[in-house]
N, C-alpha and C positions, 0 to 999 in steps of 0.2 A: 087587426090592429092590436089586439091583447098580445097576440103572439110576440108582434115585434116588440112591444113595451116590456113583454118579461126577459125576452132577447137581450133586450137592451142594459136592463138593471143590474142583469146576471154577469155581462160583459164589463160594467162599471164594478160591483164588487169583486170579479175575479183580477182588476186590476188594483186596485187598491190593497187587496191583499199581497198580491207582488210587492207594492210598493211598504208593506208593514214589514217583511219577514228581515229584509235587515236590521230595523228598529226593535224587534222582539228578541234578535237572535244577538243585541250587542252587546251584553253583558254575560251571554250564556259560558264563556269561555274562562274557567276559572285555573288552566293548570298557568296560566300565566309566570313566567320566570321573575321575582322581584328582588329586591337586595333585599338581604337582611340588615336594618339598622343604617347604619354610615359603614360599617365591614366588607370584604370583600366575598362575604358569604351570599349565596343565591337560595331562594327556595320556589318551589313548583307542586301547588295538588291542590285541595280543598278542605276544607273544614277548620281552617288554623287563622291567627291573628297574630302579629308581631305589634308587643308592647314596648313600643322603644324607651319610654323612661326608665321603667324596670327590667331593661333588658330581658326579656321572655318571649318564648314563642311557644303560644297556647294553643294546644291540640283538645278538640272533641270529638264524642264519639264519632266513629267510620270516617275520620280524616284518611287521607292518601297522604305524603309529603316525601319529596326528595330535596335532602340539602345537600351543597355541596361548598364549597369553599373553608376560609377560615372566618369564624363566626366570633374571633372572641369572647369575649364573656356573657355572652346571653346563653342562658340556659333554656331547655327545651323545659313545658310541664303539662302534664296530661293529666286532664280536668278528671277531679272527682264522677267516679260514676262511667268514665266515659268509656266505651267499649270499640273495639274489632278497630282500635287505632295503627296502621301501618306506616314505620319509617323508612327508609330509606336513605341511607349517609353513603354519599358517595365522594368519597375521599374530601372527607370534612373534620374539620376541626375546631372546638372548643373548649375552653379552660377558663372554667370561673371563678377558682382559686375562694376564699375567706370561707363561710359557712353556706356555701351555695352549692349545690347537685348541680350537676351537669343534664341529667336527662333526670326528670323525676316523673313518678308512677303517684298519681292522688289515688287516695282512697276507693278500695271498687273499681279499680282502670283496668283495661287488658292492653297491649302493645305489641306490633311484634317488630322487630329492629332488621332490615336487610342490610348487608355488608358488602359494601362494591367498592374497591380497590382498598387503599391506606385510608385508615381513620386512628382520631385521636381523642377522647375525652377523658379532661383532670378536674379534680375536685381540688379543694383545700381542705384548713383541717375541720376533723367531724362528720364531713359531708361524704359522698358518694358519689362516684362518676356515674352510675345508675342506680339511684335508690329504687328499691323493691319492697318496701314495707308489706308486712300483713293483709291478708285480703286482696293483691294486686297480682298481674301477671303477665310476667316478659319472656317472648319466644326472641332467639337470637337468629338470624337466618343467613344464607347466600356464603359466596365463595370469597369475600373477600378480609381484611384484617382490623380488628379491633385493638387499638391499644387505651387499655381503661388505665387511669392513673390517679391517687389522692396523696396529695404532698400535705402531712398533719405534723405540720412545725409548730404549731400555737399550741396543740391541745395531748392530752394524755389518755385523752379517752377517743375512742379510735371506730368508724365504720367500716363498713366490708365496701371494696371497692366497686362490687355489683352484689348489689341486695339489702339489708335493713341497717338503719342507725345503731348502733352501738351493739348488744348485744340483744334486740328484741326479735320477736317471732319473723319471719321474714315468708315472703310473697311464693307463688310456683316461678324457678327460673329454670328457662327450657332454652338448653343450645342443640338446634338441629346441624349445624354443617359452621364452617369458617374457620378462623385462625385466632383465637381470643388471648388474650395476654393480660394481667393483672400487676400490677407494680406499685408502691405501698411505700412513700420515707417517710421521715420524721419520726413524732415522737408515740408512745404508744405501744402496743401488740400491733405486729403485722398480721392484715387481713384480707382475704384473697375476696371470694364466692362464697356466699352465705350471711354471716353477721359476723357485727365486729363486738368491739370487747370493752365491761365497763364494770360496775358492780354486777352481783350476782343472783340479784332478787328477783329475775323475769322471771316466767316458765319462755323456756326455747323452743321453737317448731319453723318445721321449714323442709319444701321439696325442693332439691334439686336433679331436673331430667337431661341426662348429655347422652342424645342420640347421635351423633356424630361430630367431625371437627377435631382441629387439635387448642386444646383448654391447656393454657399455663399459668397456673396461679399458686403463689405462697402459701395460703390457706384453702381448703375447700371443707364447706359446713361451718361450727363452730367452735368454739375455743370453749364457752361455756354451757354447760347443759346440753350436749349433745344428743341424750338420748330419742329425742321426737327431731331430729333431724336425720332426713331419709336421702339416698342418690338412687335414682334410677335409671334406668339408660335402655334402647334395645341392642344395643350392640356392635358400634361403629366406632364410637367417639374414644380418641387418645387423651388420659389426664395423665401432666407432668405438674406435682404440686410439692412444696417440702413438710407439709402436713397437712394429713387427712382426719377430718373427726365430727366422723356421722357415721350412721348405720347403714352400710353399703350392700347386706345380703340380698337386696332385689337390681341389683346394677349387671348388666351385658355391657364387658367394653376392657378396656388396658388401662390399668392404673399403674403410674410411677408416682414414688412414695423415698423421693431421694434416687436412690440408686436402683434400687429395689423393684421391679417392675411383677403383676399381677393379671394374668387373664383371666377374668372371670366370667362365668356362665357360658356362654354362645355368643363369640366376640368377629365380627367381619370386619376387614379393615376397607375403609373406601377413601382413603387415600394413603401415598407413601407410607413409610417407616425406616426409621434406623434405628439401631440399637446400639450405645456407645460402648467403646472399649471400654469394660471396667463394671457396665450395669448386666443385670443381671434379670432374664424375662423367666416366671416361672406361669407354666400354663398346669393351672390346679387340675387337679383330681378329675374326672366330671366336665371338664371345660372343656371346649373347645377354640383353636383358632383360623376365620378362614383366610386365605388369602386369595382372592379370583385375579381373573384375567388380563385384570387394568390395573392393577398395583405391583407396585414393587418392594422388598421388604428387604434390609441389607441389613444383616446380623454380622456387626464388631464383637461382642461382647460374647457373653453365654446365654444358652438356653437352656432350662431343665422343664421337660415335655411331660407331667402326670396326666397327661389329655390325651388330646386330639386335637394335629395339625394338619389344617386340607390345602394344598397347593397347586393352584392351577394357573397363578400369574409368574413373576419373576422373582426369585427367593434365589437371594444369592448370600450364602451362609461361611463369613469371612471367619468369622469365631471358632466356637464349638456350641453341639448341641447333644445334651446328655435324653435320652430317650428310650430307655432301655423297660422302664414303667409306663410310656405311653405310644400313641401309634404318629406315624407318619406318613399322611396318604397323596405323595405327589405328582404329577404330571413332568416332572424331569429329575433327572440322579441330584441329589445332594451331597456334599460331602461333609468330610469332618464331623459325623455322627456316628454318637456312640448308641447304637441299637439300629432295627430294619427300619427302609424306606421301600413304603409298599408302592409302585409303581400303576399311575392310574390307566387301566387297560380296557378298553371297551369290546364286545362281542360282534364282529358284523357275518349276519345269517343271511346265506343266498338260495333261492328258491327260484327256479327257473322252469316255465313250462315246455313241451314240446314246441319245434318248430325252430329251433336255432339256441344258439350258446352265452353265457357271459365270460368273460377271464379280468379278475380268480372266479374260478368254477367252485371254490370250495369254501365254506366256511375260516376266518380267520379273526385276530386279533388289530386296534390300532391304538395307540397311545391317544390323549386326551388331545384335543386340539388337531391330529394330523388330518391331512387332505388326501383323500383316493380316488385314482380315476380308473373306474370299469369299459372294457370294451364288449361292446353289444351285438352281436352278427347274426342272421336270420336265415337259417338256411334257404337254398335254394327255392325259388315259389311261395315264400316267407314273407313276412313282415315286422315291425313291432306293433304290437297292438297297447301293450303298454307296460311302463313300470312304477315300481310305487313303492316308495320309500318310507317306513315310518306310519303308513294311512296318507301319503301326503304323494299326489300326483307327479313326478316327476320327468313325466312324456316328454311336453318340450322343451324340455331343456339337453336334449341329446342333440350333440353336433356329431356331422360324421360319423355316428354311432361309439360315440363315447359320452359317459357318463359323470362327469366330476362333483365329485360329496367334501365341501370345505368345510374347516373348522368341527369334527366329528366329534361331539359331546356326551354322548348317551348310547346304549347299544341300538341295533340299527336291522334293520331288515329290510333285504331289498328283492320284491315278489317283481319276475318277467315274465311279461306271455306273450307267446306270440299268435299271427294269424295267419292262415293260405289267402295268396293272392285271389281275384277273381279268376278264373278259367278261359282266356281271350276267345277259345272256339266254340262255346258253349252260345256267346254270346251273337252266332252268324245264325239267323232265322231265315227259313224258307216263307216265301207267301202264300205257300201250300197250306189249306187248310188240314189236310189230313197231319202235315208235319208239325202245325202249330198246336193241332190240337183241341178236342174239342170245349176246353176250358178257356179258350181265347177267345174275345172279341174279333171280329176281322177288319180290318180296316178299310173306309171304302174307296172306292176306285178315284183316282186323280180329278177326272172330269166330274163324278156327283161333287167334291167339296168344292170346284169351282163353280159349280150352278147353287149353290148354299150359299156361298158367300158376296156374292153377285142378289141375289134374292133379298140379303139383309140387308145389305148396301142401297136397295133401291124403295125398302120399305121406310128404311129409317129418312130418306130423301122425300119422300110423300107427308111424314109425319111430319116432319121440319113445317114443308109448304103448309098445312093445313092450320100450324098454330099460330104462323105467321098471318094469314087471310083472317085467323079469327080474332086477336088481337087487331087488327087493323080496324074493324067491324068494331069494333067496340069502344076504340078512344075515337071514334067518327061520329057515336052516340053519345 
């Protein structure tokens, strides 16, 4: 009876809890898509509040959020303090015009902003389409376009469009990848990235990191007291600004500075480039620039080369490029250069063992990126046993006994060996003992393995019978 009774209870609470899990689980679901406000704007993630009176929508630390629509005049604000906040504006738009930020950074906040398709954020005057104040800090991310904008028609004293009020110390601002654009009317100094401009009494500081992306802003740094304002970069990122003014000796990347274009340090481009008719790209002393595989770079204008340019994508040089003081190391001809273009050529070593042939049989050269196909043949009673490219197995990948090596990057070695087939007659044995030998087992005659296995067959049938009689005997007791 206990038995059944704890049966029982246990079958009652495992229903009941069936019956709880959608009551517990009906609130769990917070990426819910809402309006924002009475707007046609949407937002979806967690840790956020939309305060309709005062048009806001307040993020805390380790929020998620994706907005998308047009949001009007609510501004985004990230709570003092609050940390590892992630945005997401996907083809969103808001303009809060008077002395309201559009995306504002409280005291101690981190952010990082992802960018997916068309977006739009305007300030009015004073204010900042992302203010970055001191102690705060905004990573810019993803593939797609920011257009920041502050129309300062009321005012004469003027913010930076992404980063601090007027001209005070301003936050770390980090662009890793996008398409950023900075646009500044009214009244004032125009002000791009970094800080804007007012009396002169601050001390000024301020990092700005641009590893990738293309950044087009009026200003970059500041106007005033620039000296503790720093750019740094690792080496991707295109700036087109019509003034630069900060201390830029730790920056990897292409500054344009008006017409006037700069590579500096160890620069890769990872996405396009043009060069207009008219500008002028100088790659310093010491520099280098690379171009790989997936971009393309189309020089209108000129180039003057004191570096090093590495070419292994699409470089199609419509201009001229003076290079006579630096090197040129590309994976296809160039023209229109004044100085050598060293041809990128790779080594391929062949090493073949006995037992059959490759063609080419011999050591040779192939340009970066070409494809070759080896033929493999094993002399007669032959095989392949194997090849090896590189340390890197390349057996089965031979059809027909050809080998194809795509996309050849690096110099290359390819080790063949082959094997002797087994020997067919070797393999016909007599049942003579003398010819098998006396290291052989001999196998026994047809009729013992059939009295063996007839033997086991009728033991294991007895052993059956007996557990079955003894079991029987025993649930009878």
């Amino acid at each position: 009876m206990k038995v059944k009774n704890i049966f029982k209870t246990t079958l009652i609470l495992f229903i009941l809890g069936l019956l709880l899990v959608p009551k517990i689980n009906i609130n769990a679901d917070t990426n819910d898509v809402k309006s924002v406000g009475d707007t046609t704007a949407t937002i979806s993630g967690t840790n956020y509040e939309i305060n309709e009176k005062d048009k806001q929508i307040i993020l805390t630390s380790d929020a998620i959020v994706e907005l998308t629509g047009d949001a009007g005049n609510y501004k985004i604000i990230i709570e003092e303090n609050a940390k590892d906040v992630s945005i997401t504006l996907n083809n969103y738009t808001a303009i809060t015009g008077g002395w309201a930020n559009t995306i504002e950074l409280c005291n101690g906040s981190s952010a990082t902003v992802t960018l997916v398709g068309e977006n739009t954020l305007q300030a009015g005057q004073e204010a900042s389409a992302i203010r970055v104040p001191e102690n705060t800090s905004l990573v810019i991310d993803g593939e797609g376009t920011l257009k920041a904008k502050v129309d300062n028609a009321g005012s004469i004293a003027s913010s930076a469009v992404i980063g601090s009020q007027y001209n005070h110390p301003f936050g770390d601002i980090t662009i890793n990848n996008g398409n950023i654009y900075t646009y500044y009317t009214g009244n004032g100094q125009t002000t791009g990235i970094g800080a804007g401009v007012w009396h002169d009494s601050v001390e000024m500081s301020g990092t700005i990191t641009l590893n990738g992306g293309n950044i087009n802003t009026d200003v970059l740094g500041s106007l005033i007291n620039s000296d503790k304002v720093y750019l740094e970069g690792n080496g991707s990122a295109v700036v087109y600004a019509d003034n630069i003014v900060l201390n830029d000796d730790e920056f990897n990347g292409i500054i344009f500075n008006g017409n006037n274009g700069i590579v500096k340090g160890n620069a890769t481009l990872n996405q396009d480039l043009d060069i207009p008719d008219g500008t002028v790209l100088t790659v310093e002393e010491d520099a280098s620039l690379t171009i790989p595989s997936n971009v393309t770079m189309i020089n209108n204008g000129n180039i003057v080369n004191n570096g090093t340019i590495n070419n292994t994508g699409n470089f199609k040089n419509n201009g001229e490029i003076e290079s006579t003081d630096g090197n040129i190391i590309s994976s296809t001809e160039i023209e229109n250069v004044n100085g050598e273009v060293k041809i990128i050529l790779y080594n391929i070593t062949i090493k073949v063992g006995t037992g059959g042939s490759i063609d080419p049989s011999i050591d040779f050269t192939v340009r970066y990126g070409e494809n070759k196909t080896f033929n493999i043949l094993p002399d007669k009673g032959y095989k392949i046993k194997s090849v090896i490219v590189n340390d890197m197995d390349k057996t089965d990948e031979i059809i027909n006994n050809e080998l194809t090596l795509l996309n050849i990057i690096e110099d290359t070695t390819i080790n063949v060996e082959f094997e002797k087939l087994p020997d067919v007659s070797s393999k016909i044995y007599s049942i003579d003992s003398d010819i098998i030998g006396s290291d052989t087992i001999e196998n026994p005659e047809t009729h013992d393995n059939i009295l063996l296995y007839v033997g086991l067959g009728l033991v294991s049938i007895i052993g059956l019978i007996l557990v079955i009689i003894y079991f029987k005997k025993v649930f009878k007791q």
